[in-house]
N, C-alpha and C positions, 0 to 999 in steps of 0.2 A: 452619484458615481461612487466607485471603490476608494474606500479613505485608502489612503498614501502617504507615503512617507519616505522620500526624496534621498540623499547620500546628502546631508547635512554637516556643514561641520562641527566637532567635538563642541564646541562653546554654543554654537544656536541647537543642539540634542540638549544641554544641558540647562539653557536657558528653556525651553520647552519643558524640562524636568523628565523629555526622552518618554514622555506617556502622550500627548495629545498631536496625531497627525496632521497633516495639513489635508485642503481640499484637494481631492482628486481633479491628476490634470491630464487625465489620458483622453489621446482622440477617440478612441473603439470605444464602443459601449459593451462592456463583455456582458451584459444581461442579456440585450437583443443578439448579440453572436451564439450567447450559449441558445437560445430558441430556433435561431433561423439556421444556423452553418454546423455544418459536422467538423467533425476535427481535422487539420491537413495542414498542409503550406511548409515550408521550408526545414522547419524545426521537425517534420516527419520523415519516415521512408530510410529505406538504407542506405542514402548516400545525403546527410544535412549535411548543410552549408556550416561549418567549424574553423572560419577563417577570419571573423571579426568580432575577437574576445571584448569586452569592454570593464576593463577592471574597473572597482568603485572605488572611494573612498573613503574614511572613516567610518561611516553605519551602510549599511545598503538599501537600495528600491524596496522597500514593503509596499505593497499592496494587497488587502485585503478585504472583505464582506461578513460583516457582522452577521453572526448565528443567530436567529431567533427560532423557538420551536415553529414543528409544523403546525397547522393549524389540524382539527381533529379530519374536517374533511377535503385537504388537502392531498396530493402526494408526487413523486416526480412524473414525469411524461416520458411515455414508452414511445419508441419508434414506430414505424407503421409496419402493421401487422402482428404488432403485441400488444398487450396491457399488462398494466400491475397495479399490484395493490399491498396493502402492509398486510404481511407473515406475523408482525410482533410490533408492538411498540411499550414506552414506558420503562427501554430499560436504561444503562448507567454506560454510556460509550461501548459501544459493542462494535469492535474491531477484528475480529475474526470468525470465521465460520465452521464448522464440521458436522458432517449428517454421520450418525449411526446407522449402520444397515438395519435394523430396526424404524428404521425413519426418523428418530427422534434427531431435533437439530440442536447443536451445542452452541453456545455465543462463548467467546471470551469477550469480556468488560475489564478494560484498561483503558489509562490512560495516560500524557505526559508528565513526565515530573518538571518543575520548574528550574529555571538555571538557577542554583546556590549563588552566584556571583551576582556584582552590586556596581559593576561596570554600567557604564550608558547606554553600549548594545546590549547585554543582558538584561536590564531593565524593562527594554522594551522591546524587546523581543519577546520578553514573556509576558508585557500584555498584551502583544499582540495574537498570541498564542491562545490567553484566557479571551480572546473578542472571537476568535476562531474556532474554540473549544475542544484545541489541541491539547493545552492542559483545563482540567476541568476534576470532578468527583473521581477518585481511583476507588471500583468498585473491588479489583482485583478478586474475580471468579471467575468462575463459568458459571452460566446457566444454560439448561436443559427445556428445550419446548417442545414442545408435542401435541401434535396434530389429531384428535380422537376421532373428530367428526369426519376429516379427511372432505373440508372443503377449503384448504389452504390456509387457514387460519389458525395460530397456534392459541389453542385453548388452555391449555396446561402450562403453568412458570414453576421450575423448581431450582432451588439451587444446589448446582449439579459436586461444582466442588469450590471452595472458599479460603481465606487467609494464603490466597497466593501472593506471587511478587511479579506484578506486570504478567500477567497471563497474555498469551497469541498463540500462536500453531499449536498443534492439535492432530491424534495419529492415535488408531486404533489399532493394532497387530495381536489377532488372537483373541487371546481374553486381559492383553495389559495396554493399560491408555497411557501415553505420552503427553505430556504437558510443556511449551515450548516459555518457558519463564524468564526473566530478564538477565537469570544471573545462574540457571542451573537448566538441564531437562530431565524433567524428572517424569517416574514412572509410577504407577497403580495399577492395582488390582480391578480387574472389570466385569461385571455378570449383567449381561444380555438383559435390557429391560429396568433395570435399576437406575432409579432418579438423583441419587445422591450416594457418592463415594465422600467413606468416612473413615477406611481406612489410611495409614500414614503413606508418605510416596518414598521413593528410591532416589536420591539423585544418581544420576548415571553422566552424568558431563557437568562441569564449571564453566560460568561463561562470563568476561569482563562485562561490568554495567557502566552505565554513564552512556548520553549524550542517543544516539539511536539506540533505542531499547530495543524492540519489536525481534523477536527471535520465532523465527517460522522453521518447522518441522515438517521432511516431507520421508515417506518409506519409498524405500528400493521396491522392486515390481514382487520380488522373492521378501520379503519382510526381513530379511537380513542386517538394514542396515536404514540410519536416518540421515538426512543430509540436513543440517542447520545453518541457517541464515545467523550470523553475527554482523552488525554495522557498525560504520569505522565511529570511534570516538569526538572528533572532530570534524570541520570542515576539510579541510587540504594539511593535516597532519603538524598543525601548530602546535601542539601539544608537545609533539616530538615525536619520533620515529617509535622509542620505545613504549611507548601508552598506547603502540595501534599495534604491536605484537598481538597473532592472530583474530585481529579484525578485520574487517573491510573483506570479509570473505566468507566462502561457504564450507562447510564442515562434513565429515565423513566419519559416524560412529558406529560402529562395527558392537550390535549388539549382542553378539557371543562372548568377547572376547573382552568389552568397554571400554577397548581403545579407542582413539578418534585421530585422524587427520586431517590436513587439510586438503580440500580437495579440489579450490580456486580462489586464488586471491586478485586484489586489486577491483573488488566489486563493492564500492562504498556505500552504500545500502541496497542488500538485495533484500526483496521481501517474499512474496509471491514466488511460489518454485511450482511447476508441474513437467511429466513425460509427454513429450510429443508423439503423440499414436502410432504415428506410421515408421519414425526410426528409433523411437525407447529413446530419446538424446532426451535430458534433462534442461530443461529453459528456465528462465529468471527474469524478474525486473526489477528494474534496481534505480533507484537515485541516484541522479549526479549530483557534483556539487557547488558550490553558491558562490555570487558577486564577482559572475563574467560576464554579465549581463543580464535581459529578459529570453535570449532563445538560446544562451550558451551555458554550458555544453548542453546537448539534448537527454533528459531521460530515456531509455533502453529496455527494449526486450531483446534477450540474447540467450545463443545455447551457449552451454558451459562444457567447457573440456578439460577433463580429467587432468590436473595437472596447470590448466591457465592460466595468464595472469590477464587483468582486462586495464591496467592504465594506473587506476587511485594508489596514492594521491600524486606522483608523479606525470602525468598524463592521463589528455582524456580522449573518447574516439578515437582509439587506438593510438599512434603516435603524437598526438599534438600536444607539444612540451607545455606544463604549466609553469610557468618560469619564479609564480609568488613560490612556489615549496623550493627550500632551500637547508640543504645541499641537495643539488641534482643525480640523479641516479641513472644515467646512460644506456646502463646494461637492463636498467628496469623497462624502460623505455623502449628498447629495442624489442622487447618480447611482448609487451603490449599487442593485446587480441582486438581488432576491432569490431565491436557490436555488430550484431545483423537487423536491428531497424530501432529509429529514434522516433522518440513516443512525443517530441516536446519538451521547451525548455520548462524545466520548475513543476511540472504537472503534478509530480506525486503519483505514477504510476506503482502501486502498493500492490498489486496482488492481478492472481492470473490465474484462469484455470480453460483445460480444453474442453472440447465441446462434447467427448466422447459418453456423457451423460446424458445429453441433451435432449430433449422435446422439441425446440423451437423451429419453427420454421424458418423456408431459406428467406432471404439469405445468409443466415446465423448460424452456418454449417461450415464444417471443415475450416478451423480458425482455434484463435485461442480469445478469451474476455478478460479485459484488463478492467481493472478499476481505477481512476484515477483521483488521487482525491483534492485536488486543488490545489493553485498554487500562493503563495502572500508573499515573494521574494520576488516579486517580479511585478511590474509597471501595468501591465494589463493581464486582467485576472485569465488563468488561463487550467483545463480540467473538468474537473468540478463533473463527470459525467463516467457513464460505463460503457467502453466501446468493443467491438466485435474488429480482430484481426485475421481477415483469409489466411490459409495456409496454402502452401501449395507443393508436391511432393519434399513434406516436413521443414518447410521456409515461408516465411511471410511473403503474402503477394497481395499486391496494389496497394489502397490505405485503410486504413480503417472506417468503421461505421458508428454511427450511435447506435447504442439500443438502451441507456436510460440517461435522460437530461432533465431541462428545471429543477436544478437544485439552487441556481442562483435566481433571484427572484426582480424584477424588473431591469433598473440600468447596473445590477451587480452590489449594490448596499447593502442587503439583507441576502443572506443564504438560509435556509431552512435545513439544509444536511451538506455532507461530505462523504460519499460512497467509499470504503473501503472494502473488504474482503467479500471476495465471490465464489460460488461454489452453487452448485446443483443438487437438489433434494433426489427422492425418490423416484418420483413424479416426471423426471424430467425438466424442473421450472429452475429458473435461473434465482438464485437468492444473492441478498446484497445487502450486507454491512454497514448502515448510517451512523456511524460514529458521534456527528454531530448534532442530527436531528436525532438518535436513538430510537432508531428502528429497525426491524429488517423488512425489506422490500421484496414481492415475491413475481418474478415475471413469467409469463407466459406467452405462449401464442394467441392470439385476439380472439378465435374460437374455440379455447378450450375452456372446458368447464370446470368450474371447483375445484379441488385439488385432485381430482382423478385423472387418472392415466391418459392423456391422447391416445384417438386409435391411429396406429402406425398407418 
């Protein structure tokens, strides 16, 4: 079973030394769930049940599945009607993705930093983290693969750009590449074909660090302009109000001009940004936040509007007061936007991207692909897969599907990866971001071959 580790009180964390879990005492076996069941139930769909908070305690529900590598011929299991197989392996947490029109694909390799504090939750929360391989080797680059033979396999490693600071999103305009770093977005010089940028970069925006790193860069349809992901500093704003001055929200830098505004707030970790084809409306998915239970509040895919607020940290799904953040904010409250479909409590829905690239066959059409990468705050494991969302005139409709799982491996003890970042090659084939196992994953339709073209 998934080791666990219960709302303990401060004196039995401390006699433990706050490092060794207890046994896992969940009824589900999320190993056999995650093989047999697609994802669904309560904590999904546009209208979840948000009505039976369950505050914790002192420390909260961890539960988690120790990372071991893949095995060489290993890898996850594709839905029916697809296959995959690894694009890349061998490299250093590779949590985001970007293809060059040229074809070549970009990884950024990061990863978490540990909590500096020497508290009991902090303790162990970051080894829970290093058994998860949430923190883990901070390669801080990008690398560069390339496909020559063009049978889906990247035969070429180079590294593309280095001595960054937490590298993730990622955005090519022209001939200058965008770099989404933990603490700035900075800019470069870029020539079509080139393995390594060695020229120096631009910062062109400042951005608060601490606690959600992960800064996702997406362009406007006109290249005009980038929209950045910033995640709030804390949980529910214990820190204080003034340490989450523009966090918890999405950004709007206006690259003629290098100004930036804000462009939505109250979105406590958003990651994954893409346009929705059919209205141009910009979507997101975003983290909620921790210790109201195993399905409260739900993680979210949502569109963002100009000017929005979505709830964090004063309220969540739209008006539902959270009463631990104090002093209460009424007027915040009131204007809280509520999400249009919940992904699950604790999932770690990290990243998203539509299908308007796509190769794959139905039913993996007209939708958006999330990636979810697991969850360890929650009682039964829950994630851990990459699912397909209908769309339907530019709204989600019905629930979602798998299209990659087994990443957890029997009754849920061992995991072999953690899917994050999604995006589509050239080709059409779905890629995907193993952070944990360090690979990238390359899906297809079940009769296409090699990395060539499907015929339409």
């Amino acid at each position: 079973m998934p080791r666990t580790f219960f709302m303990l009180s401060m004196a039995t964390a401390l006699a433990l030394g706050a490092l060794i879990p207890a046994s896992g005492q969940q009824a589900a076996i999320p190993g056999k769930a995650d093989q047999e069941a697609a994802p669904g139930g309560p904590g999904y769909g546009p209208s979840p049940d948000v009505s039976n908070p369950q505050k914790g305690g002192i420390l909260p529900t961890i539960s988690w599945s120790k990372v071991e590598p893949w095995p060489q011929d290993k890898a996850p299991i594709a839905a029916k009607g697809l296959q995959v197989k690894a694009f890349a392996r061998d490299l250093v947490h590779p949590r985001w993705l970007y293809v060059l029109p040229n074809g070549d694909v970009l990884a950024a390799e990061a990863a978490s930093l540990p909590s500096p504090s020497w508290s009991p939750r902090a303790v162990f929360q970051n080894y829970v983290m290093r058994q998860v391989r949430s923190i883990s080797e901070n390669a801080n680059r990008i690398t560069l693969l390339r496909d020559t033979n063009k049978d889906g396999v990247a035969d070429e490693k180079h590294v593309f750009l280095e001595n960054l600071n937490q590298p993730f999103g990622m955005a090519l305009i022209g001939d200058r590449f965008y770099v989404g770093n933990t603490d700035a977005v900075v800019m470069y010089p870029y020539k079509e074909g080139e393995t390594k940028i060695v020229a120096e970069g631009k910062k062109l925006m400042s951005l608060k660090v601490g606690h959600h790193w992960t800064r996702n860069i997406l362009p406007s349809k006109d290249g005009r302009k980038l929209y950045v992901t910033v995640g709030s500093g804390s949980n529910i704003a214990e820190k204080g109000q003034a340490e989450e001055t523009d966090r918890a929200a999405i950004h709007e830098l206006d690259l003629e001009t290098g100004k930036s505004r804000l462009f939505a707030g109250g979105l406590r970790n958003a990651n994954g940004m893409g346009w929705e084809p059919q209205t141009g409306v910009l979507w997101t998915v975003v983290n909620e936040r921790d210790e109201l239970g195993d399905v409260m509040p739900p993680d979210y895919i949502t569109s963002v509007q100009d000017g929005g607020f979505y709830g964090w940290p004063w309220s969540y799904w739209g008006k539902n007061v959270d009463d631990r953040v104090q002093p209460q904010n009424a007027e915040m409250v009131a204007k809280s936007i509520t999400p249009d479909y919940a992904l699950g409590g604790h999932t770690a829905a990290l990243s998203m991207t539509f299908d308007e690239n796509s190769k794959l066959p139905d039913p993996y059409k007209g939708g958006a692909f999330i990636g979810l990468h697991g969850s360890w705050n929650r009682s039964n494991l829950e994630g851990y897969r990459v699912v397909f969302l209908p769309f339907k005139d530019g709204k989600p409709q019905g629930m979602p599907v798998d299209v990659l799982h087994g990443f957890l491996q029997g009754d849920g003890d061992i995991s072999h990866g953690r899917p994050v970042g999604v995006t589509f090659d050239q080709n059409g084939a779905l890629l995907v971001a193993d952070d944990a196992g360090n690979a990238i994953w390359r899906v297809t339709g079940a009769n296409a071959v090699s990395g060539a073209k499907p015929a339409n």
